[in-house]
C-alpha positions as CSV (number, residue, x, y, z in Angstrom):
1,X,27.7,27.4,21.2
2,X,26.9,25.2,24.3
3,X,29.3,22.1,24.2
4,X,27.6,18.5,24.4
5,X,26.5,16.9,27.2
6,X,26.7,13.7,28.4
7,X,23.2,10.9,28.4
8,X,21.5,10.7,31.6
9,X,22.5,7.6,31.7
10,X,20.1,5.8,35.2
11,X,18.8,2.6,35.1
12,X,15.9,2.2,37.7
13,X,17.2,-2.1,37.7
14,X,20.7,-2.3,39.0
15,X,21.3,-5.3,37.3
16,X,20.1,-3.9,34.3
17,X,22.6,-0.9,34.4
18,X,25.3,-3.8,34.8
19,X,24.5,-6.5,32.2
20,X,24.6,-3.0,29.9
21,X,27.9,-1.8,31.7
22,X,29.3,-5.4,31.1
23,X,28.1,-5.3,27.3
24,X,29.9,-1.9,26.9
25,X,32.7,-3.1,28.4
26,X,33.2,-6.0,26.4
27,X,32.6,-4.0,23.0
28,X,35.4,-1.7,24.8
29,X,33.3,1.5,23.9
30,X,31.4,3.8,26.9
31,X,27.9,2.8,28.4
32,X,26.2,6.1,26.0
33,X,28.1,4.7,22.8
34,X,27.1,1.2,23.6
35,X,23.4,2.2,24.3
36,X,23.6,4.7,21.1
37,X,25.0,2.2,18.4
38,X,22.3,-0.5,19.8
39,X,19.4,2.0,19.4
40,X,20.5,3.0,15.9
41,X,21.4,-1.0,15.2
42,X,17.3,-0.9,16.2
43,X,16.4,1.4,14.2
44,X,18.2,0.2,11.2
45,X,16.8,-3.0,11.7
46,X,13.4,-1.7,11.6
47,X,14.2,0.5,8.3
48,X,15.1,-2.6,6.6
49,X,12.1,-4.7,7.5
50,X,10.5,-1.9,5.9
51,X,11.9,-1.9,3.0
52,X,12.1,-5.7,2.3
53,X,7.9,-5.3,3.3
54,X,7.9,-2.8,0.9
55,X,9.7,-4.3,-1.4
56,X,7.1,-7.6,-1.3
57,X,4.2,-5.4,-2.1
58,X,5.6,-3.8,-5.0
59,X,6.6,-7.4,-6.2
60,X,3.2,-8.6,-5.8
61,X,1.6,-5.3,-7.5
62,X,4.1,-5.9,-10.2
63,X,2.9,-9.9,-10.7
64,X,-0.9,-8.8,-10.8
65,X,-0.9,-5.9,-13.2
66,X,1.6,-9.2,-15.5
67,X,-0.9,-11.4,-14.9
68,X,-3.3,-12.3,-18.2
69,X,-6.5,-10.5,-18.5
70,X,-9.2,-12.1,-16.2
71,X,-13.0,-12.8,-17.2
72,X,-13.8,-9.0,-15.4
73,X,-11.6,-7.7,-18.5
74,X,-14.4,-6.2,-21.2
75,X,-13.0,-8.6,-24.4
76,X,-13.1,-7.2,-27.7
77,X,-16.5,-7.4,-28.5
78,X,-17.5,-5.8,-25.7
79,X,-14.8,-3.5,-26.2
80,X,-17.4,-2.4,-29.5
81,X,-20.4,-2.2,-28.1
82,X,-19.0,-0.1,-25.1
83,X,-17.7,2.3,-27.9
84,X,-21.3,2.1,-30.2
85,X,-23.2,2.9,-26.9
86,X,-21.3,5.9,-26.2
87,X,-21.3,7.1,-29.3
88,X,-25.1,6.9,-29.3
89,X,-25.0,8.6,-26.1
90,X,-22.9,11.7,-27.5
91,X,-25.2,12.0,-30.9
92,X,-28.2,11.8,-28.4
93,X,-26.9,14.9,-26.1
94,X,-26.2,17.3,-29.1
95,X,-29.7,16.6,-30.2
96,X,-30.5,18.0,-27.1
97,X,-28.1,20.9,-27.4
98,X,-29.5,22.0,-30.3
């Protein structure tokens, strides 16, 4: 098995590379950890705005399928007539059948 190998770490902005060096330095961890707990800080980050989007949506699905029945909701009556009609319908296509 090959042993690990260090990041390329080069920075075409010299003054890039040292406000990073500086960061790493005050953490007291190496430039590649820095760089490496930042990315998956990032990452993280972006998981959990995510989730809480995520979590929005399913709150709102959850209100409207709560919310009372609106006026596009067939009432009761006709609830019925949907039913008589395809009843009709059925007894209509076995005549046919036959």
């Amino acid at each position: 098995m090959s042993e690990a190998k260090a990041m390329n770490l080069r920075f075409p902005d010299p003054e890039q590379r040292a406000a990073i060096a500086a960061a790493a330095k005050h953490e007291g961890v190496s430039m590649q950890e820095y760089i490496l707990s930042a990315a998956y800080a990032r990452a993280t980050a972006v998981e959990q705005r995510f989730l809480d989007g995520f979590e929005q949506s399913m709150a709102r699905s959850g209100a409207a399928f709560a919310a009372e029945p609106s006026s596009a909701d067939p009432g009761p009556e006709e609830r019925a007539a949907e039913q008589k009609a395809l009843q009709e319908l059925e007894h209509q296509e076995r005549g046919h059948a036959a």
